[in-house]
C-alpha positions in Angstrom: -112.3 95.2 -24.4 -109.0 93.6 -23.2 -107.4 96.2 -20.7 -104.6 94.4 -20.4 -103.1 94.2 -24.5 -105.0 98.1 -24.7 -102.6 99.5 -22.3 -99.9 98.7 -24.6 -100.9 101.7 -25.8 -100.2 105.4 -24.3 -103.5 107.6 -24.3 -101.6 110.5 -26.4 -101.0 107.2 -28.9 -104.9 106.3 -28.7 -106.0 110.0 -29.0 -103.9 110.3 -31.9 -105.1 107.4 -33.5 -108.8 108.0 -32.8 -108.4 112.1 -34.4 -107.1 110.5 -37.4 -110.0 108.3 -37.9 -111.9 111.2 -37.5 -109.9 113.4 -40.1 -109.5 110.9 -42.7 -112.9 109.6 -42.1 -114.9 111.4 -45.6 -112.1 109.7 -47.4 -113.4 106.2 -47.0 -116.5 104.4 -48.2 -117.1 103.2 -44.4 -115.5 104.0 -41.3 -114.5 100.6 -40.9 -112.3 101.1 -44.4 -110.9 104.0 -42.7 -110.2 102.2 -39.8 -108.7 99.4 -41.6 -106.0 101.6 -43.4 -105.0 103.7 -40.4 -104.7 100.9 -37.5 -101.8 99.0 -39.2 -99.9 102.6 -39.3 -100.7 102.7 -35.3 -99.6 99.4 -34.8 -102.7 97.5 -33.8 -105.4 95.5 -35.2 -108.4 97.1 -36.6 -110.6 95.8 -33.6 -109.2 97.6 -31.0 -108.6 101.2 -33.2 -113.0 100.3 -33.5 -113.1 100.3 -29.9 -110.7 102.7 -29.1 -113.3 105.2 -31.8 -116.7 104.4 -30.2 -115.2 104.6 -26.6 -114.8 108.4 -27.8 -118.1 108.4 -29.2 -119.8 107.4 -26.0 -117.1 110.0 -24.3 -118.1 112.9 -26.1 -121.6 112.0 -26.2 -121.9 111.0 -30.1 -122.6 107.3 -28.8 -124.6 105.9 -25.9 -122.9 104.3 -22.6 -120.7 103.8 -20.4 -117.8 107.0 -20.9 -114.1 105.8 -19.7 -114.7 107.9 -16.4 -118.0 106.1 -15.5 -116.4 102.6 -16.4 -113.3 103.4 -13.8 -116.1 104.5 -11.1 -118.4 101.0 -11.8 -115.1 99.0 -11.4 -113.8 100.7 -7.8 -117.2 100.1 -6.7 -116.9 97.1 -8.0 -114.1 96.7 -6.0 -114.9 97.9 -3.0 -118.3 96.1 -2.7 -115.9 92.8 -3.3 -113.5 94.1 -0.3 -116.6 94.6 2.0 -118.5 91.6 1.1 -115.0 89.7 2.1 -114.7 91.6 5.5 -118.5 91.1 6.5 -117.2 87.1 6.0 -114.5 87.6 8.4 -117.2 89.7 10.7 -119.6 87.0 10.6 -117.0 83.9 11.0 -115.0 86.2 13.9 -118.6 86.3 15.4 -119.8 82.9 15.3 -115.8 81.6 16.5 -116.3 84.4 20.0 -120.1 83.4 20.2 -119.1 80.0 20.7 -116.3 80.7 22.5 -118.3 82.3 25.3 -121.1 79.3 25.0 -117.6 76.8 25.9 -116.6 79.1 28.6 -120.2 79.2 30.4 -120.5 75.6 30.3 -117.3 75.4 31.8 -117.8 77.5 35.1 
């Protein structure tokens, strides 16, 4: 899913859109027919309403996983492994720049 164009999008609009799926639902062959004739009253394509519909799935359990809450906590760790992994570079290259600078100042004396 595209964060980026799905933030377009308030949650209270997505919630919205997701319960009326869910209301209108038994008056559709499918739920992608249902989906089809509600996302164009939202505003969006019918892909993103789809996604927007089994993310609530997996959040309430109806669908297997990751829920929206688990999906922010991968992504900070995500993002902190990244920070770390770049600070253990600067460790290692501040290391090997004093380790060497102590090895010159030896040979010097």
């Amino acid at each position: 899913m595209n964060s980026k164009k799905s933030n377009r999008f308030s949650p209270e609009v997505r919630q919205r859109a997701v319960r009326m799926v869910q209301e209108h639902r038994g008056e559709y062959p499918s739920l992608w027919a249902c989906i089809e004739s509600i996302a164009p009253k939202i505003g969006c394509v019918p892909q993103t309403l789809h996604e927007w519909v089994k993310q609530h799935e997996v959040d309430t359990g109806v669908r297997d996983g990751l829920s929206t809450e688990e999906r922010a906590h991968m992504k900070a760790l995500e993002r902190e492994v990244k920070e770390l992994r770049r600070a253990n570079e600067i460790l290692k290259l501040a290391s090997a720049f004093f380790a060497q600078a102590e090895i010159d100042r030896r040979l010097k004396s």
